[in-house]
C-alpha positions as protocol buffer text, in pm:
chain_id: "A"
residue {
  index: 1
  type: UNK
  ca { x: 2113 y: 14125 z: 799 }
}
residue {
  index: 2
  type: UNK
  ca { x: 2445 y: 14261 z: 657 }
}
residue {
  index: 3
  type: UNK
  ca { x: 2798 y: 14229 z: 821 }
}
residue {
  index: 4
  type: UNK
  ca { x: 2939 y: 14555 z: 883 }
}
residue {
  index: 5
  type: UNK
  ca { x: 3180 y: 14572 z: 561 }
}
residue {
  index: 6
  type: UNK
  ca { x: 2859 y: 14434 z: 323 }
}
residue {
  index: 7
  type: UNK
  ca { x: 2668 y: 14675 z: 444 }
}
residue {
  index: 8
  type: UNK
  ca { x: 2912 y: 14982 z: 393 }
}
residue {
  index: 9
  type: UNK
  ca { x: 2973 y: 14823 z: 45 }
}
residue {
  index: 10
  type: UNK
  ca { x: 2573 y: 14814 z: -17 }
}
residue {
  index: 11
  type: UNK
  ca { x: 2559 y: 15142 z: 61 }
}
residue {
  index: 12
  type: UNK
  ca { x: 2860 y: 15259 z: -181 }
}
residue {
  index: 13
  type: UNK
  ca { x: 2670 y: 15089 z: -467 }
}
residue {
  index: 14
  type: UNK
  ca { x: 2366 y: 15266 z: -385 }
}
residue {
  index: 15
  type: UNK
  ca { x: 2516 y: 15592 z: -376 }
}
residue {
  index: 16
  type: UNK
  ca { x: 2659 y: 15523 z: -695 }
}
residue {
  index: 17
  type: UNK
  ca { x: 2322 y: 15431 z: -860 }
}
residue {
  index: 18
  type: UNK
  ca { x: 2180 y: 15777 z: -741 }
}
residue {
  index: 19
  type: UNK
  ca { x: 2509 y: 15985 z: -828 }
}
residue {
  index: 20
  type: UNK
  ca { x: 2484 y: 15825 z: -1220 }
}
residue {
  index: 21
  type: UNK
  ca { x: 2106 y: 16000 z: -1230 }
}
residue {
  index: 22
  type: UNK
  ca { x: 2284 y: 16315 z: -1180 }
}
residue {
  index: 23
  type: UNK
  ca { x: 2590 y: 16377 z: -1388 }
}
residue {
  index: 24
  type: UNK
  ca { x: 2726 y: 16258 z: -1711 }
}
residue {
  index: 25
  type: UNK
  ca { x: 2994 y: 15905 z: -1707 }
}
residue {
  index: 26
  type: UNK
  ca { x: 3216 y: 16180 z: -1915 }
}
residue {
  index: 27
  type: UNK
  ca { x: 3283 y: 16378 z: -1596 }
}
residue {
  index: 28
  type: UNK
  ca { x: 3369 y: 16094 z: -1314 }
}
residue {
  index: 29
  type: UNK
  ca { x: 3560 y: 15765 z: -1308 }
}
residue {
  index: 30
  type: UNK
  ca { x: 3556 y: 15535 z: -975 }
}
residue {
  index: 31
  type: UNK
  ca { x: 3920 y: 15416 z: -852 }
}
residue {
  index: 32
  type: UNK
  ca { x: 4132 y: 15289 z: -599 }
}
residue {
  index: 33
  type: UNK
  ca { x: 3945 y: 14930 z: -380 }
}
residue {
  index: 34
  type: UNK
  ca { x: 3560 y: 14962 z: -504 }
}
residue {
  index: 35
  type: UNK
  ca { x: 3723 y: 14991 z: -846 }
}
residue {
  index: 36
  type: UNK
  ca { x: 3883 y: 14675 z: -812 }
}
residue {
  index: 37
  type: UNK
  ca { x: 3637 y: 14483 z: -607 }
}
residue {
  index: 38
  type: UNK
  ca { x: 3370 y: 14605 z: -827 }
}
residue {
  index: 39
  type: UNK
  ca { x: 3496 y: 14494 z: -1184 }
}
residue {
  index: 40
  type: UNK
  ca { x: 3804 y: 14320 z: -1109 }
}
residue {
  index: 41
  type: UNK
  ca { x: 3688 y: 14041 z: -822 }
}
residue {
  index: 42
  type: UNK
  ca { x: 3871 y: 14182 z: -518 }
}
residue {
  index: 43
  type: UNK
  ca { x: 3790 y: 14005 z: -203 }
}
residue {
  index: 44
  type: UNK
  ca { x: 3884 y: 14304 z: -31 }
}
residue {
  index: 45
  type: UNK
  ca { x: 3588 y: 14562 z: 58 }
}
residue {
  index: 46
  type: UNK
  ca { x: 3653 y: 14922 z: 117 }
}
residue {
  index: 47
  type: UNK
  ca { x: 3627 y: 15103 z: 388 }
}
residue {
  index: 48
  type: UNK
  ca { x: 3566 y: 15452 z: 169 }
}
residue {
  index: 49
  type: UNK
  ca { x: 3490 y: 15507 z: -197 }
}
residue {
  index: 50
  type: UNK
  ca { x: 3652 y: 15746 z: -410 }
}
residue {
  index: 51
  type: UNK
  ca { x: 3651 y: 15879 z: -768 }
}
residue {
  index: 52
  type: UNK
  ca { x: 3803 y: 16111 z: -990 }
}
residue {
  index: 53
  type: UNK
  ca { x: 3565 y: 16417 z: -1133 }
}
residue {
  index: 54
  type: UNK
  ca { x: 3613 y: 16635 z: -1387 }
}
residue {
  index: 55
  type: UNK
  ca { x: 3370 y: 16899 z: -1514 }
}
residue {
  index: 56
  type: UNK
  ca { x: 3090 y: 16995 z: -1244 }
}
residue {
  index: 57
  type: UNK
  ca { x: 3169 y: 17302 z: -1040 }
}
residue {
  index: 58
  type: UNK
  ca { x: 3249 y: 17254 z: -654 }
}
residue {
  index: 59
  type: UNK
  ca { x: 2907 y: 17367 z: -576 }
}
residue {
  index: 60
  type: UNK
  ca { x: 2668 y: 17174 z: -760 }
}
residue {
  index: 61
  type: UNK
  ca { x: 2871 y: 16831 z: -693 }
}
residue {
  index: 62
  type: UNK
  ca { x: 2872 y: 16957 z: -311 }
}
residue {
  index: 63
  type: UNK
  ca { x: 2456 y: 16991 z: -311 }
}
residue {
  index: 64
  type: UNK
  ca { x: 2381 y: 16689 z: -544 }
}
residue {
  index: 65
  type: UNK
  ca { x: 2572 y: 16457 z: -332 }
}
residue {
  index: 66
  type: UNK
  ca { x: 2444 y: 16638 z: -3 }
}
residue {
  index: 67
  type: UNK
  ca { x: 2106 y: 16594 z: -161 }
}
residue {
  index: 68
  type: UNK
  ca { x: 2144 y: 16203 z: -268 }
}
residue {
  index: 69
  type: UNK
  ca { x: 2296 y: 16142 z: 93 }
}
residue {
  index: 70
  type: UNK
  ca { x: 1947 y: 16317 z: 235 }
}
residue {
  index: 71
  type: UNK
  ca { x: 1718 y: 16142 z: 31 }
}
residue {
  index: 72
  type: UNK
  ca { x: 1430 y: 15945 z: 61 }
}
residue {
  index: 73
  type: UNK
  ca { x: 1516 y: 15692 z: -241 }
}
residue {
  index: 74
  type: UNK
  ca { x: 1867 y: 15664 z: -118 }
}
residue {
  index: 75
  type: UNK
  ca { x: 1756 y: 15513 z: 263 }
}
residue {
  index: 76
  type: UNK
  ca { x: 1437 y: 15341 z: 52 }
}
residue {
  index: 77
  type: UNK
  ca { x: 1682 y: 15147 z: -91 }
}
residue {
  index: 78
  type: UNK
  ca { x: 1919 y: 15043 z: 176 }
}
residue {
  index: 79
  type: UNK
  ca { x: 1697 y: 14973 z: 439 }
}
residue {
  index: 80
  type: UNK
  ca { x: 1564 y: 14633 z: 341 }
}
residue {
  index: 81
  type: UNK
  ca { x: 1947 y: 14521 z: 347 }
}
residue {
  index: 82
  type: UNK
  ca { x: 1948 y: 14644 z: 714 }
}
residue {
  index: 83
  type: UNK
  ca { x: 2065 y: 14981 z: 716 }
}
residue {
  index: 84
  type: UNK
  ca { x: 1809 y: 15217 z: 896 }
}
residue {
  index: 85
  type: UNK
  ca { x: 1926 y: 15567 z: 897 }
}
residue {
  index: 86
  type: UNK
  ca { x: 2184 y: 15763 z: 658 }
}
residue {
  index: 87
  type: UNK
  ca { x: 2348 y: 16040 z: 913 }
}
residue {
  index: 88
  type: UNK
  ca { x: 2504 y: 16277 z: 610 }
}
residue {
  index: 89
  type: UNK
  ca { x: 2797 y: 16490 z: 697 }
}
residue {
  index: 90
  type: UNK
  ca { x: 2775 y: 16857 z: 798 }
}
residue {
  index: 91
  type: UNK
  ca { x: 2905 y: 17071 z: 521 }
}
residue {
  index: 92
  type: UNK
  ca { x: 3012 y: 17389 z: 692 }
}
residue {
  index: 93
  type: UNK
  ca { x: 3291 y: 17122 z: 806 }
}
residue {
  index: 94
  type: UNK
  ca { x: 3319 y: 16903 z: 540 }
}
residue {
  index: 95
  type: UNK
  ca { x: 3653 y: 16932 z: 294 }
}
residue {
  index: 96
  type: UNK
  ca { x: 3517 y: 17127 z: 34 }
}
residue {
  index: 97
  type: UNK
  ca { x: 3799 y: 17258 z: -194 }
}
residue {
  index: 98
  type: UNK
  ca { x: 3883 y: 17294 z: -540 }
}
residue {
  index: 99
  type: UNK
  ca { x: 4087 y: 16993 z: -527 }
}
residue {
  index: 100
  type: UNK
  ca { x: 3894 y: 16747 z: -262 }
}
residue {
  index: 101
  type: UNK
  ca { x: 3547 y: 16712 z: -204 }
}
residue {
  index: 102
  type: UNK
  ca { x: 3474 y: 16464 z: 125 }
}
residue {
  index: 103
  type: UNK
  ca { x: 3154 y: 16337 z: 217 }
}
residue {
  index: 104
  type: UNK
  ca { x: 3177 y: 16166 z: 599 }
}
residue {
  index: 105
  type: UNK
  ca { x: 2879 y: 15962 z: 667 }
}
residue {
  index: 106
  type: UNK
  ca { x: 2742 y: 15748 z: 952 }
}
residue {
  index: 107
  type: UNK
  ca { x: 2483 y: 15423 z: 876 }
}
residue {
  index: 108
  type: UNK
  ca { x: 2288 y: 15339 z: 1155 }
}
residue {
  index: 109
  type: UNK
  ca { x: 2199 y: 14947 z: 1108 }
}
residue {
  index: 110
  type: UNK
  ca { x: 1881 y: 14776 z: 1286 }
}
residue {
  index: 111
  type: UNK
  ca { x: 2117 y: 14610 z: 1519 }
}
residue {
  index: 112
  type: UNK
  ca { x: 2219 y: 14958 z: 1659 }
}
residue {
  index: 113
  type: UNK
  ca { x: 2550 y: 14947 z: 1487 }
}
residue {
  index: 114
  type: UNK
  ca { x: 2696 y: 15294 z: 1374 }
}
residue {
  index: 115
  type: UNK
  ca { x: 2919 y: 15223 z: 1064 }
}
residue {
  index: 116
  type: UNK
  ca { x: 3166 y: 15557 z: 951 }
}
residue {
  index: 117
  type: UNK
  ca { x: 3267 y: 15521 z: 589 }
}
residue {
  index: 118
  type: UNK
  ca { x: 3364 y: 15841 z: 315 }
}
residue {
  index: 119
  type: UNK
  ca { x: 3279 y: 15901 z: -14 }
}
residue {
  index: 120
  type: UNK
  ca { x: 3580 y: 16122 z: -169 }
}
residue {
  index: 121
  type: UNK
  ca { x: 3605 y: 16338 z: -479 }
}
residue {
  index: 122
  type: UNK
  ca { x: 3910 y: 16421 z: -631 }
}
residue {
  index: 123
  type: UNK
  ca { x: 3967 y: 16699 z: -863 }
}
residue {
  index: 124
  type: UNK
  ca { x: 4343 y: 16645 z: -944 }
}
residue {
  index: 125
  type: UNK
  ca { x: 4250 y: 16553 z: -1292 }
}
residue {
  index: 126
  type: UNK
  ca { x: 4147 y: 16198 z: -1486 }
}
residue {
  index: 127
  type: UNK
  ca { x: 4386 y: 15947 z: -1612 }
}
residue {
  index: 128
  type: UNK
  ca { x: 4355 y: 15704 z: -1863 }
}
residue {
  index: 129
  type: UNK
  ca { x: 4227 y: 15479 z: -2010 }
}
residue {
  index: 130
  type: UNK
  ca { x: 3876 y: 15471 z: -1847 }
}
residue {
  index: 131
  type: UNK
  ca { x: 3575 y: 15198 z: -1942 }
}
residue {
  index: 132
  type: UNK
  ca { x: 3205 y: 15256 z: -1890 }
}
residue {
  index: 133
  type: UNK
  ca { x: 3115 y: 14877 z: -1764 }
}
residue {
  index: 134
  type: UNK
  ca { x: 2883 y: 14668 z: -1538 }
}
residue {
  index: 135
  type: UNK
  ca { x: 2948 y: 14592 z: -1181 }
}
residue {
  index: 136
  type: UNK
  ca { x: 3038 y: 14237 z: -1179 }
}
residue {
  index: 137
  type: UNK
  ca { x: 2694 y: 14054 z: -1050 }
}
residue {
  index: 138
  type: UNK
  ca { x: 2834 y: 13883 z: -840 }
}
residue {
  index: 139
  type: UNK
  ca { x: 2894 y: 14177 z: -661 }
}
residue {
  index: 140
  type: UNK
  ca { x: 2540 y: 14319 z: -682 }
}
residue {
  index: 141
  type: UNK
  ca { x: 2341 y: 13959 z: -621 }
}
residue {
  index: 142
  type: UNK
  ca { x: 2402 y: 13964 z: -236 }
}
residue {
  index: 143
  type: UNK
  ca { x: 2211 y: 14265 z: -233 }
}
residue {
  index: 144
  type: UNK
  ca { x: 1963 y: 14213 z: -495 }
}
residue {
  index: 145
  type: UNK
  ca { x: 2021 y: 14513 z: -706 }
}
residue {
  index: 146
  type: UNK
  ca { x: 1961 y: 14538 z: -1054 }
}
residue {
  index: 147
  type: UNK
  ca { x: 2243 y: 14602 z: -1335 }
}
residue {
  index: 148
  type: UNK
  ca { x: 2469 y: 14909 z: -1267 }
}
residue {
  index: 149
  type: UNK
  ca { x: 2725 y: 15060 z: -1547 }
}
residue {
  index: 150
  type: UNK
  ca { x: 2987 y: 15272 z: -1372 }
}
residue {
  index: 151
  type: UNK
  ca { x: 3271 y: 15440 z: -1531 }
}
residue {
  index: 152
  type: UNK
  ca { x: 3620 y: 15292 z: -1343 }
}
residue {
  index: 153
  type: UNK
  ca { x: 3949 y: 15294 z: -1450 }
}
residue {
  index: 154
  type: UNK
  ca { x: 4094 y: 15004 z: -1644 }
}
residue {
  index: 155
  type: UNK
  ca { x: 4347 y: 14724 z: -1485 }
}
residue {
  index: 156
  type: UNK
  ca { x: 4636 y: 14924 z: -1634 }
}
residue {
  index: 157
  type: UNK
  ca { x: 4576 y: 15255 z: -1498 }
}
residue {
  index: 158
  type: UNK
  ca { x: 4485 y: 15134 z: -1144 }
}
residue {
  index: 159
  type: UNK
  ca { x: 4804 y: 14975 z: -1104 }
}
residue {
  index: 160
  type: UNK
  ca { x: 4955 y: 15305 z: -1221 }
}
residue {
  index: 161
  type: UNK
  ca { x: 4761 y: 15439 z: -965 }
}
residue {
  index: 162
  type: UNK
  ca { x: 4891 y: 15187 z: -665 }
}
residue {
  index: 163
  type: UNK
  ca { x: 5218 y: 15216 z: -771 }
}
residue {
  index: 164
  type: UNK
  ca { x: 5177 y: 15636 z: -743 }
}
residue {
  index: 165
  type: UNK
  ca { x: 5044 y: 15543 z: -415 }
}
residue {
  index: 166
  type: UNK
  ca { x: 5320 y: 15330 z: -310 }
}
residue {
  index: 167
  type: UNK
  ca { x: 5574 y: 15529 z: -368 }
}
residue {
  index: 168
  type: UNK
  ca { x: 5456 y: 15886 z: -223 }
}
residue {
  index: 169
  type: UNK
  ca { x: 5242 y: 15820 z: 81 }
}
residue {
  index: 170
  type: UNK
  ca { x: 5363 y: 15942 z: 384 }
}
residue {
  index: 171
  type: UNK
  ca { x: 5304 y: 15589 z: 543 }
}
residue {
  index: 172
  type: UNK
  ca { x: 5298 y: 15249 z: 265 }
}
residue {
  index: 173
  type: UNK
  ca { x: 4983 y: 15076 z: 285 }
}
residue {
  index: 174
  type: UNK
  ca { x: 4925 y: 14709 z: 279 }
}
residue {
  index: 175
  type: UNK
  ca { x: 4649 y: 14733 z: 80 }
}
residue {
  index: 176
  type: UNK
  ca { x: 4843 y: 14894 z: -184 }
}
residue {
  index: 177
  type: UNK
  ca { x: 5032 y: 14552 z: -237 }
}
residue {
  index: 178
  type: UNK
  ca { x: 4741 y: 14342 z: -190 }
}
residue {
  index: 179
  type: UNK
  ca { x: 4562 y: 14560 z: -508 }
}
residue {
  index: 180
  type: UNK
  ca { x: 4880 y: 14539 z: -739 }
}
residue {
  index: 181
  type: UNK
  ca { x: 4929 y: 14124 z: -672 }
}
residue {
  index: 182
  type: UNK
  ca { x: 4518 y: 14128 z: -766 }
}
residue {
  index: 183
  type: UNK
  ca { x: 4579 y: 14343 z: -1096 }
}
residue {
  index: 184
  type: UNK
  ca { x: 4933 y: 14124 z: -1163 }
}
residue {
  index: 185
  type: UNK
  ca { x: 4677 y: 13876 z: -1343 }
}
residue {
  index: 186
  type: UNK
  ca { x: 4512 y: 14092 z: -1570 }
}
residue {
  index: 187
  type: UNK
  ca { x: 4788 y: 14325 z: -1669 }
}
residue {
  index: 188
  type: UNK
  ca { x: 5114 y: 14282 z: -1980 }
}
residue {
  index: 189
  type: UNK
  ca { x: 5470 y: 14281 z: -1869 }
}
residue {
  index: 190
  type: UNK
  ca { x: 5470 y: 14648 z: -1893 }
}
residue {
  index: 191
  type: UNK
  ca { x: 5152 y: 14803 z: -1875 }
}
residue {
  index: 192
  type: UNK
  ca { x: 5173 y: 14897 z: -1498 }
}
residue {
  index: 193
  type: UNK
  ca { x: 5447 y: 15096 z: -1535 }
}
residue {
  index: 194
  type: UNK
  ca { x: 5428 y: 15294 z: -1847 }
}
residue {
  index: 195
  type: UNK
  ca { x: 5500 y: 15608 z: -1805 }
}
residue {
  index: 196
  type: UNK
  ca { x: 5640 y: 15566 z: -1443 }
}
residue {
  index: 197
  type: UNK
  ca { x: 5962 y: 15705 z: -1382 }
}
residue {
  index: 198
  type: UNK
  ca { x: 6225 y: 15484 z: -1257 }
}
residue {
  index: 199
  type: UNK
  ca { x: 6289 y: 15698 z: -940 }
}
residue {
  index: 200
  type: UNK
  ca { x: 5908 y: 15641 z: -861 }
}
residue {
  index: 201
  type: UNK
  ca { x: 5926 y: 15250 z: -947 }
}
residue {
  index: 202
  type: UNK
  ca { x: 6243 y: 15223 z: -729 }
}
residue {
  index: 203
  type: UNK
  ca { x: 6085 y: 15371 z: -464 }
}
residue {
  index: 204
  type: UNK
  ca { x: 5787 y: 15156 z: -463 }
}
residue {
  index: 205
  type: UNK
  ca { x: 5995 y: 14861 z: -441 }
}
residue {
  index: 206
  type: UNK
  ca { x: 6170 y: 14999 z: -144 }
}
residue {
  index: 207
  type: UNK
  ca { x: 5873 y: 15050 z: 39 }
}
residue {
  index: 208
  type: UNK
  ca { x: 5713 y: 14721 z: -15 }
}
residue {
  index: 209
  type: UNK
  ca { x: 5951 y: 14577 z: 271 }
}
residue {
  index: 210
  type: UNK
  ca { x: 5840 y: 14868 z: 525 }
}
residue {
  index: 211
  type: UNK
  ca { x: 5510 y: 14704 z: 527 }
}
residue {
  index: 212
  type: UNK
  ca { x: 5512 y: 14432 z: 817 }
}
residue {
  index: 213
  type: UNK
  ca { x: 5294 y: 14168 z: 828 }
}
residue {
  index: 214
  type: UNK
  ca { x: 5093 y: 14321 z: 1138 }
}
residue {
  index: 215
  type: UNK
  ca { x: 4966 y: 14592 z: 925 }
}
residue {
  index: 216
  type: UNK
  ca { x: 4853 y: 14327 z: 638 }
}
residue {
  index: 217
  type: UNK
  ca { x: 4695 y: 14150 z: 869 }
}
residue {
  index: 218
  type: UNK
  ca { x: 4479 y: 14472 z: 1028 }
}
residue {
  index: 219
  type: UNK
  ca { x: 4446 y: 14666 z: 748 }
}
residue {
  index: 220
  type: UNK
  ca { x: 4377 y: 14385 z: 497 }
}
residue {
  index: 221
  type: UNK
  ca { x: 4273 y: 14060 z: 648 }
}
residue {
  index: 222
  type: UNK
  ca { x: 4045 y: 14226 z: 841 }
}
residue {
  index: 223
  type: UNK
  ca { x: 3861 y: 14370 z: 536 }
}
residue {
  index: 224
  type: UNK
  ca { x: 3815 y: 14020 z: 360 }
}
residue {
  index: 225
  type: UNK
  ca { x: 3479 y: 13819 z: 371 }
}
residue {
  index: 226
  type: UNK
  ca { x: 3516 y: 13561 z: 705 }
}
residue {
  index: 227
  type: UNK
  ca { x: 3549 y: 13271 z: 465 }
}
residue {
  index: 228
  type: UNK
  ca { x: 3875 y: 13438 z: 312 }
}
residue {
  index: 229
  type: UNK
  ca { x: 4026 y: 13524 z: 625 }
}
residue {
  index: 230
  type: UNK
  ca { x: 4182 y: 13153 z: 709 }
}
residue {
  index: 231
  type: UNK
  ca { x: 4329 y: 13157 z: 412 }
}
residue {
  index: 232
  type: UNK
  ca { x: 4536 y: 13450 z: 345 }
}
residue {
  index: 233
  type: UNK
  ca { x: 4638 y: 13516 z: 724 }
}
residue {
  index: 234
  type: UNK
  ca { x: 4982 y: 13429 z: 691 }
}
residue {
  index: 235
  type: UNK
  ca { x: 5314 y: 13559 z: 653 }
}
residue {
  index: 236
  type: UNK
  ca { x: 5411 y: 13322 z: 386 }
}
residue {
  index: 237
  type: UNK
  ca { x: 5112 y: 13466 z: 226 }
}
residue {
  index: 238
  type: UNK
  ca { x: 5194 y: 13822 z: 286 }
}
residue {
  index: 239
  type: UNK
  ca { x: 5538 y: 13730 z: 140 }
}
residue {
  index: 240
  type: UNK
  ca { x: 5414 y: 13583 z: -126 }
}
residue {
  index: 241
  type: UNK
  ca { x: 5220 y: 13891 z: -239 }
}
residue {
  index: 242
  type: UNK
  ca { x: 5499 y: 14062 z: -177 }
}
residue {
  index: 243
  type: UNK
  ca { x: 5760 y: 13907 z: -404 }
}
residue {
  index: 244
  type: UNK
  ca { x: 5477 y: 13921 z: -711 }
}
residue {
  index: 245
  type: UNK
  ca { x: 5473 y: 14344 z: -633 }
}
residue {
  index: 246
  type: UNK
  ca { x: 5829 y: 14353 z: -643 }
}
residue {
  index: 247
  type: UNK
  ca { x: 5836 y: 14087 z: -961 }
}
residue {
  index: 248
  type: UNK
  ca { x: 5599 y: 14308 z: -1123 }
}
residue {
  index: 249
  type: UNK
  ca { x: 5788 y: 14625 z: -1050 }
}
residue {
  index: 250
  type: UNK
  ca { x: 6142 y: 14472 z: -1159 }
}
residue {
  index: 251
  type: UNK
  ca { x: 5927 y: 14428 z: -1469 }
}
residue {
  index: 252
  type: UNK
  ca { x: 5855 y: 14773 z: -1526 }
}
residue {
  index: 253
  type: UNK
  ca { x: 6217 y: 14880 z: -1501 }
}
residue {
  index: 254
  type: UNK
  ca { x: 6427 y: 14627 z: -1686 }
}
residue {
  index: 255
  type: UNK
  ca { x: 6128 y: 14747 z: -1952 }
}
residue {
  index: 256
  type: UNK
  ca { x: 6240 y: 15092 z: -1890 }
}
């Protein structure tokens, strides 16, 4: 039997699997936390998946991915891990637009559990670079699932991403730090912030030290495997993390 955040993560990677059988790797790239934990070895799982799309009208993603959620293979698949009922969301209230498509959906373990996670679809356009690659197997063993080539975006274009993200949420996220000190390692001097402007850098450093260590701790430790947890619950790690983000960011403009 799964914990909660394997099982949501099981479930992402199955949903994946099916969605590849349906449209071309030209047309979709996966991002933000199952990007990284996926090909980058993240100990952080996601809560939600998303991905960028480009190419299939609003319609036809809208009823292939209503149609994967409903299916037969999809639950075949997920509930020898556990997982005994897919609860799909209702469309005539799902965000359906020509720039988000959100898929809400409930998974109903054995143990009576009722999990809420997302899959998201965004249609603001693709970045670059993107690579066509294998989920790391050690990522896919847990489950026993076979070999699975996704298209993601590369190290240097996520941390473009986070940095984005950083520096124009309404709110700063700890996990937003947490993903940039990950991607520090495989990353050049300058790479994450190419093509940043230094208004946008500067005010992702700034809002690295809004972040307290409370909401690390519940919106990041708490999304770790349990043998992680001990570890990286503290504020001199938290601080740690931080000074790397704001290291890599001083980086970017000295570069600049």
């Amino acid at each position: 039997m799964l914990d909660s955040l394997a099982a949501v993560e099981a479930f992402h990677l199955a949903f994946l699997r099916a969605f590849a059988r349906s449209f071309s790797p030209k047309v979709y790239a996966l991002k933000g936390g199952s990007n990284l934990r996926f090909f980058f070895g993240s100990i952080r799982y996601s809560e939600d998946m998303d991905l960028d799309v480009d190419g299939p009208p609003v319609f036809e993603l809208k009823d292939k991915a209503q149609a994967i959620l409903e299916s037969t293979g999809l639950i075949g698949a997920l509930r020898p891990l556990g997982i005994e009922a897919i609860r799909p969301p209702d469309l005539a209230r799902a965000k359906q637009t020509d720039t988000v498509q959100r898929f809400k959906v409930h998974l109903v373990t054995t143990s009576g559990e009722d999990l809420a996670t997302k899959v998201e679809f965004s249609r603001r356009g693709m970045g670059a670079p993107i690579a066509a690659e294998a989920v790391r197997a050690e990522v896919l063993r847990p489950y026993r699932m076979a070999p699975l080539i996704v298209p993601h975006y590369t190290a240097p274009a996520a941390a473009q991403q986070k940095l984005g993200a950083l520096a124009g949420r309404k709110r700063p996220e700890a996990r937003d730090v947490f993903d940039l000190y990950l991607l520090s390692a495989f990353v050049g001097d300058t790479e994450p912030t190419a093509g940043l402007s230094a208004d946008t850098l500067e005010q992702a450093r700034e809002r690295i030290y809004e972040i307290d260590y409370d909401d690390y701790r519940d919106k990041v430790v708490a999304f770790l495997a349990p043998e992680e947890r001990l570890h990286h619950d503290s504020v001199e790690m938290w601080d740690e993390m931080r000074l790397v983000v704001v290291s890599l960011i001083e980086g970017g403009l000295r570069g600049g």
